[in-house]
C-alpha positions in Angstrom: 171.1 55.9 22.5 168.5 54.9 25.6 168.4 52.2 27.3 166.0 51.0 29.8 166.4 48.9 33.1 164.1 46.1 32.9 162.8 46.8 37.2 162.3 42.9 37.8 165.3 40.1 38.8 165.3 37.7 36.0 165.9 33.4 35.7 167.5 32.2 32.5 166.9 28.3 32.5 165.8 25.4 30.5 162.3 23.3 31.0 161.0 19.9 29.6 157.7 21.7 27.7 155.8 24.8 27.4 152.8 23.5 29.6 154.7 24.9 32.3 155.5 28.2 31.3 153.2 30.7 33.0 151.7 32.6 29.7 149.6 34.9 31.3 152.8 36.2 32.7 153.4 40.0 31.8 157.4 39.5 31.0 159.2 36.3 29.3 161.6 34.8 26.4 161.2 31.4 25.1 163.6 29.9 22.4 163.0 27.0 21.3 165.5 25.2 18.5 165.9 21.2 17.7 168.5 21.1 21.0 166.3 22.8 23.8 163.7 25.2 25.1 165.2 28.3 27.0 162.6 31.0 29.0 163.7 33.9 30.4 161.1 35.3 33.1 160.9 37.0 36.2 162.3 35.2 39.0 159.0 34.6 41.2 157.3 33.3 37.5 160.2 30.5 37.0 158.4 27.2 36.6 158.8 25.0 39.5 160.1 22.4 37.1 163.5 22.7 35.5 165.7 21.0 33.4 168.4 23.9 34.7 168.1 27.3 36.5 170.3 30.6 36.5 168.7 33.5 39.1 170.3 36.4 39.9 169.9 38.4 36.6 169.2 41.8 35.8 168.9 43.4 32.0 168.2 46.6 30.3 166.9 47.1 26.8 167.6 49.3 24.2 164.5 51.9 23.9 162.8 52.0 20.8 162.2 50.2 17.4 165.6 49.3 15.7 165.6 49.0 12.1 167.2 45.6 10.8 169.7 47.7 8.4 171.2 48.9 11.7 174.3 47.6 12.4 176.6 47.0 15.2 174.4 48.1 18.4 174.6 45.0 20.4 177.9 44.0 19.4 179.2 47.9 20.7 177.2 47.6 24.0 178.3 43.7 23.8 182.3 44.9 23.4 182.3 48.0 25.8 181.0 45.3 29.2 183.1 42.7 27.6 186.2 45.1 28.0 185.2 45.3 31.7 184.9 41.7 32.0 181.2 41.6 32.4 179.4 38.6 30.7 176.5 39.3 29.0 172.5 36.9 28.4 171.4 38.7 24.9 168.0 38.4 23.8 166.7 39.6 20.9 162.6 40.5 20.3 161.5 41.8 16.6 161.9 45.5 18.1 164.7 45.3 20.0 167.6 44.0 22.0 167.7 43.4 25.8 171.2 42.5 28.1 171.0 40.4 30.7 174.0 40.8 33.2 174.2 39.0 36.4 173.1 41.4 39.2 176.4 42.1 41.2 177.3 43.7 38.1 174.1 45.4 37.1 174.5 48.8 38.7 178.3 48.6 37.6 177.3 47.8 33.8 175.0 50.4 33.8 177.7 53.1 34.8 180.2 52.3 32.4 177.7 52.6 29.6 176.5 56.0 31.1 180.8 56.5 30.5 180.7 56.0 27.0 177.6 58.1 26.3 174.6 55.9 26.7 171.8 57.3 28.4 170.1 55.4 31.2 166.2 55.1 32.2 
């Protein structure tokens, strides 16, 4: 299986309201539920107003379309970091899966994974 460094630093953080979510933006997340509305972005695109802020993450996603009947792929890539005591940000688009790990353990996730047979873009 590929997966693909995502080349930007990433925020994960909550705001008030969309109005200030840059949407012309070429890379971002929202989830919104009853409780709160989360964006992911690229560091320099976090809105200047935030309810809460987390910098200093890095991701990869897993290359290609996955098929819903697959499963099991984020919770193996989830287990193997989690057995090296890296923490994981998941998101999840319609495609595909992306991992968020903080950044002093980017290059580090990215080697064990290589380890267990993932191959890395």
């Amino acid at each position: 299986m590929e997966l693909k460094r995502i080349p930007h630093r990433l925020t994960v953080c909550k705001v008030a309201d969309v109005s200030v979510i840059d949407m012309n933006a070429d890379f971002y997340f929202i989830g919104k539920t009853d409780e709160e509305l989360s964006l992911v972005c690229r560091t320099e695109d976090t809105p200047a107003e935030t309810i809460e802020r987390d910098d200093g993450w890095r991701g990869f996603r897993i290359q290609g379309v996955l098929d819903f009947s697959l499963i099991g792929i984020l919770s193996k890539l989830s287990g193997i970091l989690a057995e090296h005591k890296i923490g994981i940000f998941a998101v999840s688009t319609y495609n595909t899966d992306y991992i968020l790990v903080k950044e002093d353990n980017f290059e580090n996730a990215l080697s064990i994974l290589k380890s267990e047979g993932y191959s890395v873009l």
